[in-house]
PDB file of N, CA, C and O in Angstrom:
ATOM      1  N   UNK A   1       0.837  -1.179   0.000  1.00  0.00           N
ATOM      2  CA  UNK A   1       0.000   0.000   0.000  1.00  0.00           C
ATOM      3  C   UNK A   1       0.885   1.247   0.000  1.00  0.00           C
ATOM      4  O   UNK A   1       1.904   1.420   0.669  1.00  0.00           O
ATOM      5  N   UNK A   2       0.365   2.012  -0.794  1.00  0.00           N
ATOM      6  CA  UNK A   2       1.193   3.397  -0.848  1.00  0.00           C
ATOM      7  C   UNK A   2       1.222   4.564   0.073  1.00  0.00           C
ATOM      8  O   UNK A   2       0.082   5.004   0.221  1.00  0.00           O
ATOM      9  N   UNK A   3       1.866   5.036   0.555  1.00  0.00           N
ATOM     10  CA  UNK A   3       1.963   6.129   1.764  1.00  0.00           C
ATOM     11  C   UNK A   3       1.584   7.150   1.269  1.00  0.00           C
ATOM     12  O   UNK A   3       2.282   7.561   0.342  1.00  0.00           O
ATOM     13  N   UNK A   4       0.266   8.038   1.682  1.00  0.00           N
ATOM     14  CA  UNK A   4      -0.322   9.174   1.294  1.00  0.00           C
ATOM     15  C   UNK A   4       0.775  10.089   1.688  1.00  0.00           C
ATOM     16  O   UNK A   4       1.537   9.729   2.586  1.00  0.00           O
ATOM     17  N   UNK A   5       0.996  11.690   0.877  1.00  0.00           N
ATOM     18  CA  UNK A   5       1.898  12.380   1.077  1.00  0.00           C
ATOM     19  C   UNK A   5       1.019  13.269   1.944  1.00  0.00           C
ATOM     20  O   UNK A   5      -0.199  13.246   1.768  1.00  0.00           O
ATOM     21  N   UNK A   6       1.637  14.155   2.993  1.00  0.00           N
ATOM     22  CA  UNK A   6       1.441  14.835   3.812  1.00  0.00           C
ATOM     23  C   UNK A   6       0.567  16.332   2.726  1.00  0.00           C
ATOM     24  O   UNK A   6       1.275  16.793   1.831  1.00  0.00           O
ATOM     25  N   UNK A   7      -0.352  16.724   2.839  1.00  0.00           N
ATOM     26  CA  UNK A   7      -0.417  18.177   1.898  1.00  0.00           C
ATOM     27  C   UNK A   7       0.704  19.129   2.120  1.00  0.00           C
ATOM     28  O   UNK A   7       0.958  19.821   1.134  1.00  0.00           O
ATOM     29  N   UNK A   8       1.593  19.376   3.401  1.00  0.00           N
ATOM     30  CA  UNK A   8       3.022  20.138   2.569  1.00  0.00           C
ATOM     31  C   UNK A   8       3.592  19.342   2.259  1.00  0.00           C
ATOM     32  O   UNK A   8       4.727  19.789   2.428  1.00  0.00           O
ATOM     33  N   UNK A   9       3.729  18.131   1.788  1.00  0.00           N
ATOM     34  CA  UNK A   9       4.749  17.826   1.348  1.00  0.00           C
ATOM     35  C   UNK A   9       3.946  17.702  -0.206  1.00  0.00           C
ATOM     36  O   UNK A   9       4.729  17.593  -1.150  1.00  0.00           O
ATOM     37  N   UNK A  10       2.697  17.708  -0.499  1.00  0.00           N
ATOM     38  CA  UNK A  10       2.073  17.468  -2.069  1.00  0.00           C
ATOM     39  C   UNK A  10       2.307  19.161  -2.230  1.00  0.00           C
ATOM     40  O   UNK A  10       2.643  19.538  -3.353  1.00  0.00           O
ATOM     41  N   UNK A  11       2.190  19.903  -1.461  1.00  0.00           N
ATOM     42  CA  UNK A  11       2.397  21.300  -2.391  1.00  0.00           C
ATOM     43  C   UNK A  11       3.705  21.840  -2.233  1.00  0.00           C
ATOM     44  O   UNK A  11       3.821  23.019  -2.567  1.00  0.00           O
ATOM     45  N   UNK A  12       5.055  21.061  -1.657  1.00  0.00           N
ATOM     46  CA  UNK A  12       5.997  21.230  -1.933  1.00  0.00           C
ATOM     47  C   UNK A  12       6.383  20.576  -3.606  1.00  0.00           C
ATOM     48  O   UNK A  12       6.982  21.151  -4.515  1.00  0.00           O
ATOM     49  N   UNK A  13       5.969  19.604  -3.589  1.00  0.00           N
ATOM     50  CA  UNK A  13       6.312  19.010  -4.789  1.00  0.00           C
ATOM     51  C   UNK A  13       5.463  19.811  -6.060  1.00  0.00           C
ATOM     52  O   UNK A  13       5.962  19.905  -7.181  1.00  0.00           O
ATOM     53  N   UNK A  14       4.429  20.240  -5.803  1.00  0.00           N
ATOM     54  CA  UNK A  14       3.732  21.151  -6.961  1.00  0.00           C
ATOM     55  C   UNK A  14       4.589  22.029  -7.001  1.00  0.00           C
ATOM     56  O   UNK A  14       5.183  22.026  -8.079  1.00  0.00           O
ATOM     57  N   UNK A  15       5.058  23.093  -6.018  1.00  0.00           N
ATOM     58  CA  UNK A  15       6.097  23.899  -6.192  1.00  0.00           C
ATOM     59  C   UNK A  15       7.648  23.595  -7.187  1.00  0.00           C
ATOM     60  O   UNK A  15       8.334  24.288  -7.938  1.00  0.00           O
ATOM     61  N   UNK A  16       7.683  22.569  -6.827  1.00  0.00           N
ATOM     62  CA  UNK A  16       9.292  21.901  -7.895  1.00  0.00           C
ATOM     63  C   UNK A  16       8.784  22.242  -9.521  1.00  0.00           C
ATOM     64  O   UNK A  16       9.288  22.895 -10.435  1.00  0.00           O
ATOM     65  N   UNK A  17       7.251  21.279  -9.345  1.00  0.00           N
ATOM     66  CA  UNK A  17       6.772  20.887 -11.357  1.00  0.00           C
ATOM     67  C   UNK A  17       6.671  22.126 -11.784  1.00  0.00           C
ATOM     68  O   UNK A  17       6.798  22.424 -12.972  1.00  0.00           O
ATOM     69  N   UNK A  18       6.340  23.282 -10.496  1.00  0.00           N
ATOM     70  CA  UNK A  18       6.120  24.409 -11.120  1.00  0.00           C
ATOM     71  C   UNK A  18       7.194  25.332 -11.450  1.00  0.00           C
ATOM     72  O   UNK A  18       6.972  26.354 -12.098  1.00  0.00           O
ATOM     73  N   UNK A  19       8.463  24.981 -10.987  1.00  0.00           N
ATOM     74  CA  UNK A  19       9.952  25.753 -11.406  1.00  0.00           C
ATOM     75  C   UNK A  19      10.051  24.744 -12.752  1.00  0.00           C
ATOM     76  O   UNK A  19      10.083  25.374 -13.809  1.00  0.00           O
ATOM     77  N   UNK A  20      10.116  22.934 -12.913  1.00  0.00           N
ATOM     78  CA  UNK A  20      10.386  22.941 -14.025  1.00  0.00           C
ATOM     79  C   UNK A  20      10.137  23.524 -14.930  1.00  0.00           C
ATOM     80  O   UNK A  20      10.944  24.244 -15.517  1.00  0.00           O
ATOM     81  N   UNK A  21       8.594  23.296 -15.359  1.00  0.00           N
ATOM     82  CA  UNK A  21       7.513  23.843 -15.705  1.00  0.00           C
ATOM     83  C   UNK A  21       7.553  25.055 -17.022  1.00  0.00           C
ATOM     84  O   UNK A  21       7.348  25.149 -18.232  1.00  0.00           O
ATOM     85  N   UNK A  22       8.063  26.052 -15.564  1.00  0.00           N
ATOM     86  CA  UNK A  22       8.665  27.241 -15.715  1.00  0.00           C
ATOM     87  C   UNK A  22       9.638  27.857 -16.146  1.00  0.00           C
ATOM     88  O   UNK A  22       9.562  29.034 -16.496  1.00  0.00           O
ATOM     89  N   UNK A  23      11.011  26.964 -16.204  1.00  0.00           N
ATOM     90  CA  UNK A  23      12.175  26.628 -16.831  1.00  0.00           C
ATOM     91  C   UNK A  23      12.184  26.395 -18.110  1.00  0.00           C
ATOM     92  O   UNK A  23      12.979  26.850 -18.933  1.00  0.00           O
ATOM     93  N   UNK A  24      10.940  25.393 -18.360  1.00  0.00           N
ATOM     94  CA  UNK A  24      11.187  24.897 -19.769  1.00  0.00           C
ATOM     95  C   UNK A  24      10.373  25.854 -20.511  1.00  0.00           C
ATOM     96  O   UNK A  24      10.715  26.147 -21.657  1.00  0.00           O
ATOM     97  N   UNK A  25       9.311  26.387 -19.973  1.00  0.00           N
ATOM     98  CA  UNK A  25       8.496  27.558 -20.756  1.00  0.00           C
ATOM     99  C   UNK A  25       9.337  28.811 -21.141  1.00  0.00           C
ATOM    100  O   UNK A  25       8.933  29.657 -21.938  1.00  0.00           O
ATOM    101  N   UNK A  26      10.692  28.865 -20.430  1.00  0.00           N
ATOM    102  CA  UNK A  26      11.062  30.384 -20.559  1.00  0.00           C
ATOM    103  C   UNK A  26      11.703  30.155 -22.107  1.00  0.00           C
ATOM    104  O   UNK A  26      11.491  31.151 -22.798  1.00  0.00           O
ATOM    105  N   UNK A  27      12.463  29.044 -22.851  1.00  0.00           N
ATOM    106  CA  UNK A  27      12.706  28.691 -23.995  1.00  0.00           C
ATOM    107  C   UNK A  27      14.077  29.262 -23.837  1.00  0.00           C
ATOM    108  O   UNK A  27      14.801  29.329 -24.831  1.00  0.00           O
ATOM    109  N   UNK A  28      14.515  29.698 -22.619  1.00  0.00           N
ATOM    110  CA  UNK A  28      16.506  30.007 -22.284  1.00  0.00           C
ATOM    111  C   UNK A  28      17.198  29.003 -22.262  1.00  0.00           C
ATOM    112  O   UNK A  28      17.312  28.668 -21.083  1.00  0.00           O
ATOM    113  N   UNK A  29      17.993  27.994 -23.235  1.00  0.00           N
ATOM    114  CA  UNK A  29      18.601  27.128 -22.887  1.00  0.00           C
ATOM    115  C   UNK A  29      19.022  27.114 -22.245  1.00  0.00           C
ATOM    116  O   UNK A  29      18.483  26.310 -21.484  1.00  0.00           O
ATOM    117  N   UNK A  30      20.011  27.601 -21.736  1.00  0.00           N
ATOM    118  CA  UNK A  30      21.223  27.732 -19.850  1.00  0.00           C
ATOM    119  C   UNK A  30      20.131  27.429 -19.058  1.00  0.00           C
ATOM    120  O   UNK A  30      20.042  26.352 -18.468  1.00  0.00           O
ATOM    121  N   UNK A  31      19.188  28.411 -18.995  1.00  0.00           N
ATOM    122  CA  UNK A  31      17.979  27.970 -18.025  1.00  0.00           C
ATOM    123  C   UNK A  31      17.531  26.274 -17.961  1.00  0.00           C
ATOM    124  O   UNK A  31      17.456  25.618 -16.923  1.00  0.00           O
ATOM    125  N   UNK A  32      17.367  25.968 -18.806  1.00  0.00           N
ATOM    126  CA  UNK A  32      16.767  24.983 -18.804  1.00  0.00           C
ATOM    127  C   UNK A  32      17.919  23.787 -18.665  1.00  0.00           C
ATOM    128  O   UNK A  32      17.653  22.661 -18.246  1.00  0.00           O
ATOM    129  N   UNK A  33      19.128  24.182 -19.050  1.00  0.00           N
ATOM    130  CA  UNK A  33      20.224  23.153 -18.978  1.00  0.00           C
ATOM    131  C   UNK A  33      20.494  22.840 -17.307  1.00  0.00           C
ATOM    132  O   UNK A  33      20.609  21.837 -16.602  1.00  0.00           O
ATOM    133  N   UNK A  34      20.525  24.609 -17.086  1.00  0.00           N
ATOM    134  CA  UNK A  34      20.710  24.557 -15.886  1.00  0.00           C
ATOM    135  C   UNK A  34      19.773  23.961 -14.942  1.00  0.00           C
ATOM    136  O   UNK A  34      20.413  23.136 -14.291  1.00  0.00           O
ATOM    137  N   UNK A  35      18.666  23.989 -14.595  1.00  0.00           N
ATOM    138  CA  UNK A  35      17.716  23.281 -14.395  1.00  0.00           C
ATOM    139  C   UNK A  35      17.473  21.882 -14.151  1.00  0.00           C
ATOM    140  O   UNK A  35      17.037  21.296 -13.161  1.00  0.00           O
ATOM    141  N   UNK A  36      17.959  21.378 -15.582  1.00  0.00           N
ATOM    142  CA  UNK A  36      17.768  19.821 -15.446  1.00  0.00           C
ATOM    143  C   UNK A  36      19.056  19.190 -14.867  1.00  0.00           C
ATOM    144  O   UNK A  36      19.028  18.055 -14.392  1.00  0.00           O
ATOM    145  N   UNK A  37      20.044  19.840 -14.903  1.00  0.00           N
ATOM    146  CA  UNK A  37      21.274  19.692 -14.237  1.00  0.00           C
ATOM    147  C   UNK A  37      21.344  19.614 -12.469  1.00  0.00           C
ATOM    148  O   UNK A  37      21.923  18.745 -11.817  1.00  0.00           O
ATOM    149  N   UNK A  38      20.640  20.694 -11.980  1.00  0.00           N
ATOM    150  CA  UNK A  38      20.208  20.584 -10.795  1.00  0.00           C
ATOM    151  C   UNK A  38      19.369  19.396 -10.358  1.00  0.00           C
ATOM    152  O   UNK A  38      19.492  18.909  -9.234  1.00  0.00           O
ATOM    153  N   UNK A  39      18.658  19.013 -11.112  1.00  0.00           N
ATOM    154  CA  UNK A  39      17.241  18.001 -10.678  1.00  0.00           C
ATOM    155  C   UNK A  39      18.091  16.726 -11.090  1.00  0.00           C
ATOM    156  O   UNK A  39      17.605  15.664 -10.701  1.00  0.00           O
ATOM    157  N   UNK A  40      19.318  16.640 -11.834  1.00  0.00           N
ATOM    158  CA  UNK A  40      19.656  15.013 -12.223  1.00  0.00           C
ATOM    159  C   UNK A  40      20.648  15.034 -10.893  1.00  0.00           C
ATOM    160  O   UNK A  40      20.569  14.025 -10.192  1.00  0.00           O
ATOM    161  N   UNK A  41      21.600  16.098 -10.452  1.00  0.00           N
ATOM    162  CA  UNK A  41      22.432  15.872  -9.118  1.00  0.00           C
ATOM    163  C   UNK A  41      21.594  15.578  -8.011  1.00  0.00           C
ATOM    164  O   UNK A  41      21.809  14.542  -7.383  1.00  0.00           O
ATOM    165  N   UNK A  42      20.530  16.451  -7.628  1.00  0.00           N
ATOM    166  CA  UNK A  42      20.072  16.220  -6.572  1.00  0.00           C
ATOM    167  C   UNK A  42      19.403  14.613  -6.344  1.00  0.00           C
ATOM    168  O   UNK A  42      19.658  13.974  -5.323  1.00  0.00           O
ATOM    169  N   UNK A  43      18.574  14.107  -7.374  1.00  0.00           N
ATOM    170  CA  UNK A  43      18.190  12.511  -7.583  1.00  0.00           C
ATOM    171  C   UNK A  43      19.066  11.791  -7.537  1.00  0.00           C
ATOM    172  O   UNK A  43      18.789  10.648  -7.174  1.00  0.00           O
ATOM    173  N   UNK A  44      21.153  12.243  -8.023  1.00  0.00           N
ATOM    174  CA  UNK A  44      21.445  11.257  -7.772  1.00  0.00           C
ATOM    175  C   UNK A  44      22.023  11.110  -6.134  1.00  0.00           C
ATOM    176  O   UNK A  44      22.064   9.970  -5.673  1.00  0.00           O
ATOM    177  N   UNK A  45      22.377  12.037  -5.441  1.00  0.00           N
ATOM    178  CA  UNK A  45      22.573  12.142  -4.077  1.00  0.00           C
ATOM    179  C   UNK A  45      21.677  12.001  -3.482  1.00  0.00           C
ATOM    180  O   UNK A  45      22.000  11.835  -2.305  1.00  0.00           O
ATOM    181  N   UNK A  46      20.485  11.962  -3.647  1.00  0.00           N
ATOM    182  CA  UNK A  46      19.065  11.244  -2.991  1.00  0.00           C
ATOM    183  C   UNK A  46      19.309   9.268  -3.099  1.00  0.00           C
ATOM    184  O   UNK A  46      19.315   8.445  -2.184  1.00  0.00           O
ATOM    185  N   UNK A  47      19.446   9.114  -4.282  1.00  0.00           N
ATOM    186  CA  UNK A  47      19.755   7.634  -4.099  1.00  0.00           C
ATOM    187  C   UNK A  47      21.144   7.280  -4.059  1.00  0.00           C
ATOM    188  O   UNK A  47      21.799   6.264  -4.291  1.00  0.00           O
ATOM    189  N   UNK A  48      21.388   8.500  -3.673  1.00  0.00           N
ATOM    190  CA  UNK A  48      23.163   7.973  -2.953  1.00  0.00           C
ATOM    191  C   UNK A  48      22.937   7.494  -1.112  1.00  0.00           C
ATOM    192  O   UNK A  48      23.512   6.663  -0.409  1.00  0.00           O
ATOM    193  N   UNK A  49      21.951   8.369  -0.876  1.00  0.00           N
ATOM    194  CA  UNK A  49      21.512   8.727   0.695  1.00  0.00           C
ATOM    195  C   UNK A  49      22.215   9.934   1.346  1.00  0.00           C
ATOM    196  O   UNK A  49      22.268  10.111   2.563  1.00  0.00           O
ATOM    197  N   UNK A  50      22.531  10.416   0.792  1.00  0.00           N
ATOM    198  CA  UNK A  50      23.010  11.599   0.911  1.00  0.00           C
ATOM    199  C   UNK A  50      22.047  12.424   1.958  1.00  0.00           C
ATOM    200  O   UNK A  50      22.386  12.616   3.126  1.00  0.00           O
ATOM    201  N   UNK A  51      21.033  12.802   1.505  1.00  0.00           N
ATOM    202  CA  UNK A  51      20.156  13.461   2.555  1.00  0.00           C
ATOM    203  C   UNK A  51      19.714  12.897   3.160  1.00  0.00           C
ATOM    204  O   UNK A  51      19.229  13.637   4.016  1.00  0.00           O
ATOM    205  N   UNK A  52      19.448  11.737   3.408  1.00  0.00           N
ATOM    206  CA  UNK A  52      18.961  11.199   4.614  1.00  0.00           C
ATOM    207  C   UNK A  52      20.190  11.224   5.711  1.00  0.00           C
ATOM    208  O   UNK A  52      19.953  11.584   6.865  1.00  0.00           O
ATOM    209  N   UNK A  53      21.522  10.825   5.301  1.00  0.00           N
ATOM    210  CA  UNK A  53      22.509  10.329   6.262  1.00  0.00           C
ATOM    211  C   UNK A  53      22.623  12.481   6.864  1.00  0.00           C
ATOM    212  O   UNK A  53      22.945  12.812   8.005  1.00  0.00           O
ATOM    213  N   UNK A  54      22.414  13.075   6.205  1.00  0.00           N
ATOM    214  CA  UNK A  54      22.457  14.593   6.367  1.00  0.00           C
ATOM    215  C   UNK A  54      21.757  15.543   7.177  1.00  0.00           C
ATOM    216  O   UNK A  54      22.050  16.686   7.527  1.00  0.00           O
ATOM    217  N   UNK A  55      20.401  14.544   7.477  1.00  0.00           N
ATOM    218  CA  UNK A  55      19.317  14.981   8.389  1.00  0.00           C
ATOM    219  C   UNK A  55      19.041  14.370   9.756  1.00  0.00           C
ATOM    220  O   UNK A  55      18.228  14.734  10.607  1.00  0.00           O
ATOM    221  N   UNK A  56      20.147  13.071   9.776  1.00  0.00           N
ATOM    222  CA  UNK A  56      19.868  12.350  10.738  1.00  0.00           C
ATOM    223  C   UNK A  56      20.542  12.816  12.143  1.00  0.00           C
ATOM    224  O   UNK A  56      20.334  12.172  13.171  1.00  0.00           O
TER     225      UNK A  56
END
């Protein structure tokens, strides 16, 4: 069974789709390079455990 998300944590995450979103609408490549560059490091130090071992 799947773990319902907390509502801040569902309108934190609306907040993210809404910088991608937003990134990719502006049609600035750097922007958008930059962007997806941020979101592929941070996923991979998330399944590094990185933030978890960081918060504990």
């Amino acid at each position: 069974m799947a773990r319902r998300r907390s509502f801040t944590s569902q309108l934190y995450r609306a907040a993210r789709m809404s910088n991608n979103i937003s990134s990719l609408m502006s049609g600035n490549p750097r922007r958008v390079v930059r962007r997806a560059k941020n979101v592929a490091v941070g996923r991979a130090l998330g399944r590094a455990g990185v933030w978890r071992r960081l918060w504990k």
